[in-house]
C-alpha positions as CSV (number, residue, x, y, z in Angstrom):
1,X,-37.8,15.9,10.5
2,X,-36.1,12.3,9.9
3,X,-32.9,13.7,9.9
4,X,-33.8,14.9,14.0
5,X,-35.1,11.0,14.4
6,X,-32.3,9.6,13.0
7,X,-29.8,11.5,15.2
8,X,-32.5,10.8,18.4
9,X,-31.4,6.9,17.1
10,X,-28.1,7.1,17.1
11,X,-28.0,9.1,20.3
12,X,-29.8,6.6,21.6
13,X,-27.7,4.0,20.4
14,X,-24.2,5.8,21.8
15,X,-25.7,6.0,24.9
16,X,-26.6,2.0,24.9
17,X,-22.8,1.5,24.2
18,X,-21.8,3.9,26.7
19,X,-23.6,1.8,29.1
20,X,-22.7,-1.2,28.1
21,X,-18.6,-0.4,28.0
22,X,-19.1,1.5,31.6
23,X,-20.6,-2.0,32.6
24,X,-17.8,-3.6,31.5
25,X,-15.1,-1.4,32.7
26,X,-16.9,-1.6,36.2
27,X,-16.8,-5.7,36.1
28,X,-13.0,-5.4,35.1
29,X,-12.0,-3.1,37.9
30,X,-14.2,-4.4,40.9
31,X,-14.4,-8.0,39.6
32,X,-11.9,-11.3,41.2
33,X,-9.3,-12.3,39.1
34,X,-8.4,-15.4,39.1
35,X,-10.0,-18.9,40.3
36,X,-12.5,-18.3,42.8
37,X,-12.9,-21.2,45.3
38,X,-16.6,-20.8,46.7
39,X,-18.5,-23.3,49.2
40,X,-21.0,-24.9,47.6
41,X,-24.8,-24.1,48.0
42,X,-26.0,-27.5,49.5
43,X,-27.0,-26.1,52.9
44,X,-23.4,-26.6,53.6
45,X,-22.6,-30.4,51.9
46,X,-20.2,-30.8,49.7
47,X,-21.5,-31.5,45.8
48,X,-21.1,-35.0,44.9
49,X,-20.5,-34.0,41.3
50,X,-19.8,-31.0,39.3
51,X,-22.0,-28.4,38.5
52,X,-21.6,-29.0,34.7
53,X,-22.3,-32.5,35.0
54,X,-24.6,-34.1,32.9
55,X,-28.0,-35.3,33.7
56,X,-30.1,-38.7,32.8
57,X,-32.8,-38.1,29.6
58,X,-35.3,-38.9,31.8
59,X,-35.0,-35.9,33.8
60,X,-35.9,-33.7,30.5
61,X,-39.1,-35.7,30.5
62,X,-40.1,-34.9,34.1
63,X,-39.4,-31.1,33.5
64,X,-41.3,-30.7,30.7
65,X,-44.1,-32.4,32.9
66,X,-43.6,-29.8,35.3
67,X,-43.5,-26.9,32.8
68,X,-47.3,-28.2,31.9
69,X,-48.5,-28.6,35.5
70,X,-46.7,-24.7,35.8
71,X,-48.8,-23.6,32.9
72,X,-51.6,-24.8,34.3
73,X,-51.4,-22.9,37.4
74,X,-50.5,-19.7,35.9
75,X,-53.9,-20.3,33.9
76,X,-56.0,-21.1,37.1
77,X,-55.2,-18.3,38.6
78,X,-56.5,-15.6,36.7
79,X,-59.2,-18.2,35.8
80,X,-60.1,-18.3,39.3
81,X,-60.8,-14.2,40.1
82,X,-63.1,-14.5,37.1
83,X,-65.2,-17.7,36.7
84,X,-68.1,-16.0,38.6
85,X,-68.3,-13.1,36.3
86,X,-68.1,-14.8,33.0
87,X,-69.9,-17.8,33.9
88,X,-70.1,-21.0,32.1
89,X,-68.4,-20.3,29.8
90,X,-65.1,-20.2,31.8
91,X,-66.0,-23.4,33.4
92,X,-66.2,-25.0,29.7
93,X,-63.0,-23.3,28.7
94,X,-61.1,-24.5,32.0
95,X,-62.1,-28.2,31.1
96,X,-61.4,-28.1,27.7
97,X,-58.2,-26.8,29.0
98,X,-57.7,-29.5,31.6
99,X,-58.8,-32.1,29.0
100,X,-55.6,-31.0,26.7
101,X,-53.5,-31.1,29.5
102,X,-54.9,-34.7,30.1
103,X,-54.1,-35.7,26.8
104,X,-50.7,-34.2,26.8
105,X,-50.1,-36.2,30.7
106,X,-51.9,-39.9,29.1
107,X,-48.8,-39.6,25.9
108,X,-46.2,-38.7,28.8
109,X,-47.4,-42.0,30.7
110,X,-48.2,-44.0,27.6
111,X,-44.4,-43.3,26.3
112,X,-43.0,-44.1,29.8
113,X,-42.4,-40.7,31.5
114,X,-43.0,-41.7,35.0
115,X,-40.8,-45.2,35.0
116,X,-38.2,-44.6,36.8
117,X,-36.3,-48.3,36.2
């Protein structure tokens, strides 16, 4: 018996690198060799710098803000279909929620997040 789930395994496993190698050996044949000079996607402006330019700190800070704002929507939602079923309860949970978020926005502003100068 484990020497038929072994060899389901490693069959398994071939296969994966079968796939992977015929990925590759597709990329190699059908792919642009090379430098590829592509317009840029600015609605048709040229870039003012490169692509692997670097970016201010501050910018760090206003994207972790938006991960918590984003969090907070994919929370409401589903909150939303049921609040009338569970009751109170949700309502609690949803400001106990939006109290943390609060707290997490107030240390964001307090540590100077939203200056911009």
């Amino acid at each position: 018996m484990a020497v038929s789930g072994v060899g389901a395994v490693l069959g398994l496993v071939g296969l994966l690198a079968v796939g992977v190698a015929g990925i590759y050996a597709v990329s190699a044949f059908l792919g642009l060799r090379g430098v590829v000079e592509v317009g840029p996607f600015l609605s048709g402006a040229r870039p003012q710098e490169h692509a692997l330019s670097r970016f201010h700190v501050r910018w760090y800070a206003v994207t972790l803000i938006f991960l918590a704002f984003d969090m907070e929507m994919v929370f409401m939602y589903p909150w939303a279909l049921v609040v009338a079923e569970v009751g109170v309860v949700a309502v609690v949970e949803m400001f106990v929620f939006l109290g943390l978020l609060l707290v997490g926005v107030l240390y964001a502003w307090r540590e100077g997040a939203f200056r911009w100068v």
